[in-house]
N, C-alpha and C positions, 0 to 999 in steps of 0.2 A: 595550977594550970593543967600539970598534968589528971588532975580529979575532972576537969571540965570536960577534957578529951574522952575518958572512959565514960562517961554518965552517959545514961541512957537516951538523952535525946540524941547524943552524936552515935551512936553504938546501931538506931536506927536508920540516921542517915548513910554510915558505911555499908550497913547493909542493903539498902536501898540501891547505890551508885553500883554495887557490886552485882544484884540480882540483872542492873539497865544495863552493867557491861554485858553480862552472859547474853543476853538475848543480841545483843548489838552484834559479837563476837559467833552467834550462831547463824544470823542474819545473812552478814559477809560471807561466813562460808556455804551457803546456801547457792549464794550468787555466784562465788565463783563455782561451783558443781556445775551450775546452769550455764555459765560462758563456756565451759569446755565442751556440755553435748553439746549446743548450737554451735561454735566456731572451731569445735575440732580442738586433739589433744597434741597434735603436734604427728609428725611421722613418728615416735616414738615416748610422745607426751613428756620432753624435755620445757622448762618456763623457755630454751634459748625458740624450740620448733612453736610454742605456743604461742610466744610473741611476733612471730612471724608469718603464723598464720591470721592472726587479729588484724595486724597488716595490712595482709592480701583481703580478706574477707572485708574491712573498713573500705579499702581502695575499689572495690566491688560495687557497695553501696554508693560511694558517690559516685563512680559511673553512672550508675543505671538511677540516680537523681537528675542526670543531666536531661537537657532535651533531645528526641533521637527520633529520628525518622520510620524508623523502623520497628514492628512490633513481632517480638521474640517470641515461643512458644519453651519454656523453661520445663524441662523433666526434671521433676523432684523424685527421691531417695526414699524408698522405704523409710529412712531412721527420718525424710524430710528437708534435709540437705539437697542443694540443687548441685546438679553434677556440672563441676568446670571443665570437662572434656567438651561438653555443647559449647561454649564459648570460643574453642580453639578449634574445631572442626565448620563451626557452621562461620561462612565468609559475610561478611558487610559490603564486599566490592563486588560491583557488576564487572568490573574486570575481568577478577579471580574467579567467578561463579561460573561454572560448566552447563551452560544453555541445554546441552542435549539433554539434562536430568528431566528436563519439564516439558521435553517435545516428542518424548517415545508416545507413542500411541498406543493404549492400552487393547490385548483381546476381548472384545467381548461377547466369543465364542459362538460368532453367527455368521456365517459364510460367507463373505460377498457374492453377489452375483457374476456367475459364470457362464457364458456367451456359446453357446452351440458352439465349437468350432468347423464344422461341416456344413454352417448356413453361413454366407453373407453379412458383414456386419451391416449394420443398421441402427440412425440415430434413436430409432422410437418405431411404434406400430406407424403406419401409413398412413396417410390423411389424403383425403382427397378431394373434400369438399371445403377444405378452412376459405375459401373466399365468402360462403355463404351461410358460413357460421358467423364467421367475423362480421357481416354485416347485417345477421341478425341481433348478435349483441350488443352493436352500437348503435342501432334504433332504441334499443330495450334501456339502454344507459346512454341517454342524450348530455349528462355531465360531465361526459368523457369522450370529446369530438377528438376525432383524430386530425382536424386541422383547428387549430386554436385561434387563425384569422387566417385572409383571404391568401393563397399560396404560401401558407405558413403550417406546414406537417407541425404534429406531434412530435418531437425527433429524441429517442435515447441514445447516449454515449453509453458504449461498453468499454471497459477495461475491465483490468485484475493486474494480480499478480501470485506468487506461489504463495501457499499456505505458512511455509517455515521460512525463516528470517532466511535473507541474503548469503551466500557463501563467502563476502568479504567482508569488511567490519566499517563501510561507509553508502556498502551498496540502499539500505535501506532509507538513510538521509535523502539521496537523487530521487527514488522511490516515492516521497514523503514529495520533495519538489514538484515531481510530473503528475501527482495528482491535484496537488495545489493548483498548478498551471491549467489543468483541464478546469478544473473546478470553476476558477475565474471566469473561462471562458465561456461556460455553460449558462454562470450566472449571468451575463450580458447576455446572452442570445436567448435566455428563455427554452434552455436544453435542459432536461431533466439529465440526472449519471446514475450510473449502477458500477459499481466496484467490488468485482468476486475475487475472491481469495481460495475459494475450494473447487476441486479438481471430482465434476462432475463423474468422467467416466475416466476410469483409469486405463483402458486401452488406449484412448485419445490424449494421452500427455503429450507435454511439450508443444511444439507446433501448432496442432490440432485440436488441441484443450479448448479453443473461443468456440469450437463449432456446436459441440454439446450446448453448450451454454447459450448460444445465438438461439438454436430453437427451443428450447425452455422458454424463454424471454419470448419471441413472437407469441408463441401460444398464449405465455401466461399473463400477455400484456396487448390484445386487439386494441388498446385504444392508442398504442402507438404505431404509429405512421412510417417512418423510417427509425431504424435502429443503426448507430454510427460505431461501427468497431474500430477502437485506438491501440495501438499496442502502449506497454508502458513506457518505452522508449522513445516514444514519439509527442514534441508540446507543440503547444500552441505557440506561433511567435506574430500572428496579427492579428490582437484582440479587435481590432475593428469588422476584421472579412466576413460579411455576410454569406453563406451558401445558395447560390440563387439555386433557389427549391423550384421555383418556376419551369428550369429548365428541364428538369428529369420528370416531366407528368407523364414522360410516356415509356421510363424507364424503369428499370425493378434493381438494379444491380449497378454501382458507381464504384469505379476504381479510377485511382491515377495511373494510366496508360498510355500508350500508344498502340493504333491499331494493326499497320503495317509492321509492326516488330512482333505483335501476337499472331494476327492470322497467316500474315505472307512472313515474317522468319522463323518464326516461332518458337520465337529470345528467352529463355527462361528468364529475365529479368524485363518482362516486357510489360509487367503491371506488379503494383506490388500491392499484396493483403495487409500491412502493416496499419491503414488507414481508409475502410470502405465504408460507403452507404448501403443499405438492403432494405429494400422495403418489405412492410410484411402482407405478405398475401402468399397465395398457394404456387406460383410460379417460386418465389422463394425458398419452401419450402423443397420443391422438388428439387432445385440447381444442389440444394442441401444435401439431400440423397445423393446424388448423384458424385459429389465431392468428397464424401466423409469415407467411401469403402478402401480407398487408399489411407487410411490414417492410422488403423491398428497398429501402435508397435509391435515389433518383433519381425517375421517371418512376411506378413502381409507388405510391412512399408520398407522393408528392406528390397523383395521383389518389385516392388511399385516404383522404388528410387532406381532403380536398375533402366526401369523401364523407362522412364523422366528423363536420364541420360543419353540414354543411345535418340531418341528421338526429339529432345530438346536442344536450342542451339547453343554452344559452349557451354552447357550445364556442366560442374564438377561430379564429380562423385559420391554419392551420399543419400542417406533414404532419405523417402516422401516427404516433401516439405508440401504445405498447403500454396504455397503462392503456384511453383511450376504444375502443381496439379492442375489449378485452377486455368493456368496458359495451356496446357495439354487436353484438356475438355474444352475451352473455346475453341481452339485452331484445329480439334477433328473433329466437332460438333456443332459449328460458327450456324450451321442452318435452326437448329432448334434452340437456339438461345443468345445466338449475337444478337437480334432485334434489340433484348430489351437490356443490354449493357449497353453501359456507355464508358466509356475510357478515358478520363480527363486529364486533359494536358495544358487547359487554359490557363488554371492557378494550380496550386500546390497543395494537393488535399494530401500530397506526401511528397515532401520535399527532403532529397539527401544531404546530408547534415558537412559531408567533405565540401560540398561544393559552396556554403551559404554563408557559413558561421565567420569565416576571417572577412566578409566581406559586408557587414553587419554597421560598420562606422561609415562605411561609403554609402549604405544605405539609409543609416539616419542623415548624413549631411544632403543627400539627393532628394530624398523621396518619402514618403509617408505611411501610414496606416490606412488599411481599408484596400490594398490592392493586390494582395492575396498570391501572385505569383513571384517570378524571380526579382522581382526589385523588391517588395518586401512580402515573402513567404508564408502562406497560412498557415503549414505545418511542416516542422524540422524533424525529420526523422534519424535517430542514430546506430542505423543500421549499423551491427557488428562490434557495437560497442558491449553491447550485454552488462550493464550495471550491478546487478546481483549474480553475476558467477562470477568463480575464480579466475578465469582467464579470458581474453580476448583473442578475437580470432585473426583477426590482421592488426590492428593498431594498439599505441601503448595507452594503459591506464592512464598515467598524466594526459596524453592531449584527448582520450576521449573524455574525463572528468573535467578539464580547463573549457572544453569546448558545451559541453552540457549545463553548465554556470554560465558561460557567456550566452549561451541559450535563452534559459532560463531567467534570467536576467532581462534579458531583451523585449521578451512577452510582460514580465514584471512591473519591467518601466512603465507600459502602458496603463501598467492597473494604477502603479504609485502618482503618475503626474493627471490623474484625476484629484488626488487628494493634495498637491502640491508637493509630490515629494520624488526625487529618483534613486536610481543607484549612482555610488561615486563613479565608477568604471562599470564597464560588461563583469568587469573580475572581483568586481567588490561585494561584500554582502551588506557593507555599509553603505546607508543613502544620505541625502543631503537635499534639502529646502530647498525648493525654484521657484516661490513665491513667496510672498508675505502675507503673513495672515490680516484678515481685517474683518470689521465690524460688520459689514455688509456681506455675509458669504454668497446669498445671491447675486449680488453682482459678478462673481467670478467668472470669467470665462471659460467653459467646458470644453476645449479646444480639439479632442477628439471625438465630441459627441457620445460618449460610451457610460455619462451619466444615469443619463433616460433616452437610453437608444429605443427607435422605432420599431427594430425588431424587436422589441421587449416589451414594446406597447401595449403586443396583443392581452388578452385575456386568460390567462390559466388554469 
């Protein structure tokens, strides 16, 4: 037996099994060289730090197998290695994440323009012929009627809001609401919108900021008719009310007013800018000029608010605001330009929001859609609520947000119970079914008319 073992067939077989171990045994050590550069030798390449780097480096990978919303930009290591300081430094939460990182405005070492201070501001060069521009161009572009049917202007809604997010962390959601709400409204009535977010001329902030903007817009749009400035605080809460355009053919300039509080008291709150008509033509243009020299911040509307004070009636204290401006130029200049305003007090093309909003249930059980003043309001305005700043000026955060969802809500209804659907409450964001669905959708009754409303008839 033992002769069988030594003889030369098995003598090559040992040799054999011994040459597949070496290469086997050099293999393995090969592999392990190579797990240590890739996953690291430990903080002092002990087997206890090595196995716990394999660990962490395993647990790595199945993370980043999972699904993730998010797409990482991974810095890799000279030796290749991706650095796990990015993983601990860079945040996954919008919570945690510092907004200012991504809202600084970069220099890009060009001057802005700077304003004579020793001339008069002024919105642009002077125009003095736009009526007869303007109606050369809309001969030349017959596509683009400025009345799109009979007593039916072209009409644009202007809003905006600031360019950087809200200064509270819900102000941009309300934000989000009041254009929604406009939107709707627009859509029924056959209104075109325009929503700016940048701050044309930065002498004109705050306050003053629409007026830049309004004429840009006349100029750069002759085929509109009138132009309807909203503020953002202010919705719609009767998607029925038609604007009778009829009425102002002989007007340039619509504010909700009163004219005895303008011209004979000369109320600093005797009309408000939050919600006007302007038509475009060169009378427009001019009231323009003639409003904007009071707006400069600084020095100019500090003096100018001074001035607003002593001679407006119970005005506070405080620079140039655009509306008492705007009563301060009527009531000492009522001859060359009271003609063509008009002051509206019949309906509510701005309606104050203390007086309406708790009284919204008495107005659904009374009275209806379509009638635009104080039994049910065209527009709610929430003066002095200010949604995107830190603080309010008279009233508390809770009842101006409670009161701007009940708002909100109320206008909404009208859009939803077209489709069959309302809100639970004024306070609810949830809605609930008021119809049954059925086979026949035409047969449905359109109960508002605000399907295929008439003013929407026209042609566009």
């Amino acid at each position: 037996m033992l002769g069988r073992l030594l003889s030369p067939r098995r003598s090559r077989q040992f040799h054999r099994l011994a040459s597949n171990g070496k290469i086997t045994l050099l293999c393995l050590f090969l592999t392990v060289v190579t797990l240590r550069e890739d996953l690291g030798a430990g903080k002092f390449g002990t087997p206890e730090k090595d196995l716990d780097e394999i660990r962490d480096t395993s647990s790595y990978i199945r993370r980043r197998a999972e699904p993730r919303r998010v797409l990482e930009d991974v810095p890799v290591t000279n030796q290749g290695r991706r650095s796990k300081e990015t993983y601990v430094s860079g945040s996954n939460s919008y919570a945690d994440f510092d907004i200012t990182k991504i809202l600084k405005d970069d220099d890009d070492g060009v001057d802005e323009f700077q304003r004579d201070p020793s001339q008069p501001y002024s919105l642009g060069p002077k125009i003095s012929n736009w009526d007869s521009q303007r109606t050369q161009w809309l001969k030349k572009n017959p596509s683009f009627p400025n009345f799109i049917a009979e007593n039916k202007p072209r009409v644009l809604l202007v809003t905006g809001s600031s360019p950087k997010p809200c200064e509270n962390p819900v102000g941009d959601h309300y934000l989000l609401k009041s254009i929604k709400n406009k939107i709707d409204y627009c859509r029924l009535h056959g209104i075109e919108i325009f929503y700016n977010m940048a701050l044309l001329d930065a002498e004109m902030a705050g306050f003053w900021a629409k007026l830049p903007l309004i004429r840009k817009l006349l100029l750069s749009h002759p085929e509109v008719e009138f132009l309807w400035w909203m503020d953002s605080d202010a919705m719609f809460t009767d998607m029925a009310f038609e604007v009778p355009w009829e009425r102002y053919k002989d007007h340039n300039f619509v504010m909700h007013g009163w004219n005895h509080m303008v011209y004979e008291h000369k109320n600093w709150i005797g009309l408000n800018t939050g919600s006007f008509l302007l038509r475009n033509c060169q009378w427009s243009l001019d009231i323009l000029d003639t409003w904007a020299p009071m707006g400069p911040k600084g020095k100019i509307r500090e003096e100018a608010g001074e001035i607003l004070t002593r001679e407006l009636k119970d005005r506070p204290v405080f620079e140039a605001d655009d509306q008492s401006a705007m009563v301060y130029i009527l009531a000492t200049q009522k001859e060359k330009w009271g003609d063509k305003v008009y002051l509206e007090n019949w309906y509510f093309l701005h309606g104050y929001w203390g007086i309406l909003v708790d009284k919204f249930e008495e107005m659904i059980e009374n009275y209806h859609p379509g009638l635009g003043d104080h039994r049910w309001p065209l527009v709610t305005h929430f003066v002095g609520c200010k949604p995107c700043g830190k603080f309010k000026d008279y009233y508390s955060v809770e009842k101006c947000l409670k009161q701007m969802d009940r708002a909100f809500n109320f206008g909404d209804n009208q859009i939803l119970q077209m489709y069959g659907f309302t809100h639970k409450s004024l306070e609810s964001k949830r809605v609930k079914r008021v119809r049954n669905e059925t086979s026949n959708p035409r047969e449905v009754r359109d109960e508002l008319g605000l399907l295929h409303p008439a003013f929407k008839a026209a042609k566009m």
